[in-house]
N, C-alpha and C positions, 0 to 999 in steps of 0.2 A: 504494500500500500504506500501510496506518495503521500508524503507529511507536506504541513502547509505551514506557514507560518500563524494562521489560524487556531493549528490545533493548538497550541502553547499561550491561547487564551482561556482564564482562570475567571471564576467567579470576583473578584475582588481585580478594583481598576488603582491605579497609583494614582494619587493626589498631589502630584508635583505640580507647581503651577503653570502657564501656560506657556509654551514656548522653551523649558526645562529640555538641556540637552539628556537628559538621565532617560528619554521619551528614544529618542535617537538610539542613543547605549541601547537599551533595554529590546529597541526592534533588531540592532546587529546582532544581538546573540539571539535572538530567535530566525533569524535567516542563518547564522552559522549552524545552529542546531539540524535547521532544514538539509542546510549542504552534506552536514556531515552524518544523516538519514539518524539521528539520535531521540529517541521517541520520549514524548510528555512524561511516561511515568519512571523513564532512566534518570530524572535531574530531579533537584528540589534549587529552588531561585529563592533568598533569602536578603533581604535589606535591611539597615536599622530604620533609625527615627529621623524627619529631614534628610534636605536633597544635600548636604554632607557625608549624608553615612554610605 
C-alpha cells in the first residue's frame, strides 16, 4: 500500500501560530516518512510546550 502524507494525520492539530516554521519542519518529516515507505504506527512524534521546545 502507498503511504500518503495524509496518513501521518492525528487527531490532535499543533497550535503554533500562524505562519510558525515548526508547520514546515513538521510537513518535511512526514514527506520523508512517505519516501522512506515508514508506516504511522513504526514512529511516535513527540514535542514539548511552545514553539521553542
Amino acid at each position: 500500500m502507498m503511504l500518503t502524507r495524509r496518513d501521518f494525520e492525528g487527531r490532535e492539530r499543533p497550535t503554533w501560530c500562524q505562519g510558525c516554521g515548526n508547520f514546515a519542519i513538521l510537513n518535511a518529516i512526514k514527506m520523508a516518512l512517505v519516501e522512506q515507505d515508514i508506516a504511522p504506527h513504526q514512529i511516535v512524534m513527540v514535542s514539548g510546550i511552545g514553539c521553542g521546545s
